[in-house]
N, C-alpha and C positions, 0 to 999 in steps of 0.2 A: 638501462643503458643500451641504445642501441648501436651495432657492431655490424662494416660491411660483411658481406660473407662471400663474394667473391668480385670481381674487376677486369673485364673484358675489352679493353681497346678503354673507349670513352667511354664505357658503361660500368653503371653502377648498380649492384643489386644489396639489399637489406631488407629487413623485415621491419614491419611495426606491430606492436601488442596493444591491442583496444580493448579494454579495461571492460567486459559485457553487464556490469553497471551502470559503467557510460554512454552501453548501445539502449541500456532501458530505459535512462532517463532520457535520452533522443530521441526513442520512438512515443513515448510518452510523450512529450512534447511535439511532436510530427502528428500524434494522434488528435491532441487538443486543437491544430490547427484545419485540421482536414474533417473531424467528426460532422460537422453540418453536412458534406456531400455526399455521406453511407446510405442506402436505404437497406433496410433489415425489418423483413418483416415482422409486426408484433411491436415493434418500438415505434417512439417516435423520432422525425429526424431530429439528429444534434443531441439523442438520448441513447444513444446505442453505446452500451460498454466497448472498450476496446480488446477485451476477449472474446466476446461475442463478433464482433466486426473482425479476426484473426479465425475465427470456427468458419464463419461463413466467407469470407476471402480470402484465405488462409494465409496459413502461421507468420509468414517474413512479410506480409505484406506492407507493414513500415519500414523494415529491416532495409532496404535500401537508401532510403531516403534520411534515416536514421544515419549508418555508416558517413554517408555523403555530409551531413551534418558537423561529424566528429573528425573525420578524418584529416581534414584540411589541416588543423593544429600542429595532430600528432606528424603529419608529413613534415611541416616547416620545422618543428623543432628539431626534428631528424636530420631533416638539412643541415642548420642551424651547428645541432652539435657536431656533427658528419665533419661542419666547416666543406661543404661540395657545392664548388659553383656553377648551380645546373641551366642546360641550354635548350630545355626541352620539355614538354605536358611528362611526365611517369606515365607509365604505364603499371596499372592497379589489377594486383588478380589476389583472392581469395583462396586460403588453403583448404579447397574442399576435401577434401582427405581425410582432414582432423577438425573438421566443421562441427559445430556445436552450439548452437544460441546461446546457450544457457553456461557458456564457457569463453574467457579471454579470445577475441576475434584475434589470429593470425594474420597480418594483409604481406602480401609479397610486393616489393614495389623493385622496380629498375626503371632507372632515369640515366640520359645520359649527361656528361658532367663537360666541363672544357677540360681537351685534352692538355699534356703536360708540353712544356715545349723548351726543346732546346737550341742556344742560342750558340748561334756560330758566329764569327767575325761582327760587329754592327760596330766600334768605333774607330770611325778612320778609313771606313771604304770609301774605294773610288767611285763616284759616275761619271758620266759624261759631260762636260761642260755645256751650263746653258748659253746661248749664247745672248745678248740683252745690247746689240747695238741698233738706233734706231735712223735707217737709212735714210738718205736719200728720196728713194725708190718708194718707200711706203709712205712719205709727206707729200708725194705726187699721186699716190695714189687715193688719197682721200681725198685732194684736193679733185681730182677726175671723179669722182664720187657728186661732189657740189656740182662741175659742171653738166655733168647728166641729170641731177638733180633740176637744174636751172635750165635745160636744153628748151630748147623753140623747136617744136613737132611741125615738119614740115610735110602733107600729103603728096605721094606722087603717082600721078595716072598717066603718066608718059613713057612710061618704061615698065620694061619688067621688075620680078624683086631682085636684089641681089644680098650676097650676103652683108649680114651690116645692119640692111633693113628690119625696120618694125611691121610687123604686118599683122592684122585681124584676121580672124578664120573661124568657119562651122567645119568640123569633121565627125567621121563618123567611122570607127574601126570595126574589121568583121576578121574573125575567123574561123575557116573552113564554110564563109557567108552567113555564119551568125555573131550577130553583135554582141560583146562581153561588156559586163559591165566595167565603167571608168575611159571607159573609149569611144566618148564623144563628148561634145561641144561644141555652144555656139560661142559666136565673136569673142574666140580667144585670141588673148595677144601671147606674139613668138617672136622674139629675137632672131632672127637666123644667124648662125653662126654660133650663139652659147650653148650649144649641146643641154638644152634644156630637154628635148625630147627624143628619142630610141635612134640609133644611129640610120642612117637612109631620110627620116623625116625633112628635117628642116632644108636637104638637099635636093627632096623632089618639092619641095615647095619652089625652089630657086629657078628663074625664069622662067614663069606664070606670072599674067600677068592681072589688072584687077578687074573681078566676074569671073576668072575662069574658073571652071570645073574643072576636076581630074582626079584619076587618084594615082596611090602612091604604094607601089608594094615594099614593104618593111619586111624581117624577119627579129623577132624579140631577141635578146641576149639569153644566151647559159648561164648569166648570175641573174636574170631579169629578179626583181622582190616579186612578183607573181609568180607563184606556183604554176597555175594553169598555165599559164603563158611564155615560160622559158621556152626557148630556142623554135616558139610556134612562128609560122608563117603569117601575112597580116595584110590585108588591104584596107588603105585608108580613103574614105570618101570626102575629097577636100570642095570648098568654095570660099577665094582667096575675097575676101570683101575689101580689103585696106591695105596699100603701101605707103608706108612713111620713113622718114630717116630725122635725125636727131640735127639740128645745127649748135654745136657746142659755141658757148660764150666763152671769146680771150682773156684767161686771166691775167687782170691787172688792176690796179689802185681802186677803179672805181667797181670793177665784180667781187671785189671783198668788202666792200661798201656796203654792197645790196647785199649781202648774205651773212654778214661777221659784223661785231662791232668794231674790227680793227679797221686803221685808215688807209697798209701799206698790205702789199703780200708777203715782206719780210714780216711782218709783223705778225700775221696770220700764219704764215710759216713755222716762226718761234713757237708761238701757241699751242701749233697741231703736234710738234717737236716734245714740248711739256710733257701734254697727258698722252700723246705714245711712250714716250717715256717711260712714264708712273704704271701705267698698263702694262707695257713689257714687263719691266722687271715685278709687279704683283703675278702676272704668267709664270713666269721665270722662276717665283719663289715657290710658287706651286711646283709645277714640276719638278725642281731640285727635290721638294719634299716626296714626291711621288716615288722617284727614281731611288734616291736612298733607301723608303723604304720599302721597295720591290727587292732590293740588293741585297737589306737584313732578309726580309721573308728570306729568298731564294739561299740565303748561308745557314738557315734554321732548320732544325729538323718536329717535324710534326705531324702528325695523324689527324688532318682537319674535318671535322665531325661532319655528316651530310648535314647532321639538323642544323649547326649556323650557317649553311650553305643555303640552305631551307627558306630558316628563316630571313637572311640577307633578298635571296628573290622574289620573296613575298615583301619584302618592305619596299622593295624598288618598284615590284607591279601595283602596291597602293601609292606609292607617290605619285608615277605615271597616270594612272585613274585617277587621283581626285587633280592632278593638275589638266587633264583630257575633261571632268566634267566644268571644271571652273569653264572653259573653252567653248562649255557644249556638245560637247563629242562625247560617245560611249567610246570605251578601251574596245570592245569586242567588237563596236563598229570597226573602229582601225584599222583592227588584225583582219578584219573580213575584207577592210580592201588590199592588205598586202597578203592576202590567201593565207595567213596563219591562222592556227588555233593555241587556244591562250597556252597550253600544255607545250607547244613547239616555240613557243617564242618564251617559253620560261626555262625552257631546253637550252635555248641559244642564249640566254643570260649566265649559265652556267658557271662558265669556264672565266668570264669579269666576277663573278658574285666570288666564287673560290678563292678568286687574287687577291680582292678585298679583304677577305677571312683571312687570309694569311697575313696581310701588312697589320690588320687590326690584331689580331693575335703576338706578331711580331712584338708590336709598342708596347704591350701590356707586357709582354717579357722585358724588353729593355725599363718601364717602368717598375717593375719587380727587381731585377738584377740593379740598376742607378739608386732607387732607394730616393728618391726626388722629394725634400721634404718643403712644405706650404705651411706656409703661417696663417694665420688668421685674418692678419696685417692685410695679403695676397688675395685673401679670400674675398675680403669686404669691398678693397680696391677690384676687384673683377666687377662684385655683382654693381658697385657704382659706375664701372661703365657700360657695364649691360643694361641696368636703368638709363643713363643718358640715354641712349640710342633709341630707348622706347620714347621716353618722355621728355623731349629735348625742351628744357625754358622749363619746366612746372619741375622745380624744386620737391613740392610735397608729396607728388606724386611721385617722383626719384624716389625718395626717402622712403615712402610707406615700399614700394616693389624691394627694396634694399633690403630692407627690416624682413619680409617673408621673403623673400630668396635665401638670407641667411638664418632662417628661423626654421623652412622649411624642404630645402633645396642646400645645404652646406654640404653634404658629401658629393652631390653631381657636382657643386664650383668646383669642389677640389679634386674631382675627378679630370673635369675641362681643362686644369692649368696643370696638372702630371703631365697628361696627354700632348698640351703645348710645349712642357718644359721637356718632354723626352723628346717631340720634334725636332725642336730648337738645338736641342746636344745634340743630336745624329747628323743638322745640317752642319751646326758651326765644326764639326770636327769630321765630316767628310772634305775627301780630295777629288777637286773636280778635276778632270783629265781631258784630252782633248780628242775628239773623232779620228780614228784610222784615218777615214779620209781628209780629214783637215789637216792631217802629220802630211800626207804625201802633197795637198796641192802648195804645202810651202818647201 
């Protein structure tokens, strides 16, 4: 029976007993698989005893591979009976001390485990009220959206630019008269005026007119994302090729014609009305979820392990990576143009990975304390609309995903609908409240 023998924060230490029977019959078999690559002289290969190959390589020379072999079992059943939900690889040492081949292997093992967590307030706190009205102001502004979409680009060589204008350009940035890299271009297009680029630019572009030369002295920001570059000095080498300005189409009857299938702007109106709508408030239900359960985390008390912290920023830098190479893009290219190194930008994921740990930590307490029971009924209804969504019209293809999702994925369903049903309790019985400032401006 194995017995922890002490318990340090989230750490767990025990012993496991390998049975040196067990390590013979492992090395034995380790032996059988490797004997062809020994050479020894006097034999032939693939013929050399494995005491002989132990004389001349010596004694433990399976003994590792052998352990390695065995070990994995006796860990997990330890776990297993331990009942320890571990977050983390063990760390495996040997009790050389009372080392003995030819006697019961000692292994020392500490892992750490999730910690315990206690729960403060979570049914019935307040957050902040979302808000979920969809104005005015934002149905004009999508609508302004189509007509810059649909604009008539009109070139101007009779004036200077002003702001407003589109305009094409070659530049060429230096500092201290050497060029850094990301600081040039040719016929880029600039809006002037949307603060697309380092404050001073778009401003010495204004009143130049098209041909001119010139350049432009910038000084980089103190938050600049370039390292090298914060708060450095900068001259830019422009040549202004193109001024243009946008002639927006009047919306009415017939420009939601050409653009929509509807035949009025009230009608096109309604529409964009709809799915802001449905969009808001799916926003909205997020966020309530977010907010609450920041509010459990922050009333719980807990010792959040580095290693889920660990592991949490390592799952987000391979998300990031395989969704950067789908693209194309190397991650380390990235970080090379915003001067990080992968270590400093895994640094700066830190302190969001933490937050994480704690809401996800949170649920799992509130799903422990609620006690949230799933039927089977729940179960099979899940994975059938999980299958739709794959295989939307092909029935048998539904059916067969249905039948191994619940054949060989039944605890993750019913881990997924805990998880939704403890959401779902912490929103329907949180009290939304209203902003300080929205109290004062009524």
């Amino acid at each position: 029976m194995t017995e922890i023998k002490k318990q340090e924060k989230n750490k767990v230490y025990f012993d496991l007993t390998i049975p040196a029977e067990e390590i013979r019959e492992a090395e034995m078999k380790i032996y059988k698989q490797n004997k062809n690559y020994f050479n020894v002289p006097g034999f032939r290969k693939g013929h050399v005893p494995k005491k002989i190959i132990e004389q001349f390589y010596g004694d433990g020379i399976f003994f590792e591979d052998a352990l390695n072999e065995v070990l994995p079992k006796h860990y997990q059943d330890a776990i297993d009976e331990l009942k320890l939900d571990v977050i983390d690889q063990p760390n495996v040492d040997i009790d050389e001390e009372n080392f003995d081949r030819k006697k019961d292997i000692i292994v020392n093992i500490d892992v750490e485990v999730k910690p315990e967590v206690k729960l403060g307030e979570y049914k019935g706190v307040e957050i902040e009220a979302v808000p979920t009205e969809v104005g005015d102001e934002l149905i004009e502004n999508e609508i302004d959206k189509q007509r810059h979409l649909n604009a008539r680009r009109i070139n101007i060589d009779d004036r200077a630019a002003e702001e407003g204008d589109k305009v094409n350009i070659d530049f060429k940035g230096e500092v201290d008269g050497v060029a850094f890299e990301g600081g040039s271009a040719e016929n880029q297009e600039l809006e002037l005026g949307s603060g697309s680029f380092i404050p001073g630019f778009e401003e010495g572009v204004v009143g130049h007119e098209v041909g001119d030369e010139f350049d432009i002295d910038v000084t980089f920001p103190e938050d600049y994302f370039n390292e090298d570059l914060k708060s450095k000095d900068a001259v830019f080498h422009i040549t202004l090729n193109s001024i243009a300005k946008e002639e927006l189409p009047e919306v009415d009857d017939e420009f939601i014609k050409d653009i929509s299938e509807f035949d009025t702007v009230e009608e096109y109106k309604a529409d964009i009305r709809e799915k802001k709508t449905a969009e808001v408030e799916a926003n909205a239900e997020n966020l309530r979820i977010n907010r609450v359960l920041e509010k459990v985390a922050d009333n719980m008390e807990v010792d959040v392990p580095n290693a889920m912290v660990n592991n949490a920023i390592e799952e987000q830098v391979r998300n990031m990576d395989n969704n950067m190479r789908s693209q194309g893009i190397q991650l380390e290219q990235y970080l090379g143009m915003l001067g990080q190194s992968l270590d400093d930008f895994k640094d700066s994921m830190r302190g969001d990975a933490e937050a994480e740990v704690r809401k996800q930590l949170a649920l799992e307490a509130v799903i422990e304390a609620e006690k949230f029971e799933i039927s089977e009924k729940e179960i099979e209804e899940y994975a059938r609309e999980t299958a739709a969504l794959y295989f939307k019209g092909d029935e048998d293809k539904q059916e067969e995903m249905v039948k191994t999702m619940i054949e060989d994925n039944s605890e993750a369903l019913k881990t997924d609908l805990e998880r939704k049903k403890a959401v779902d309790f912490l929103v329907e019985n949180a009290k939304e409240v209203e902003a300080a400032e929205d109290k004062e401006d009524k």
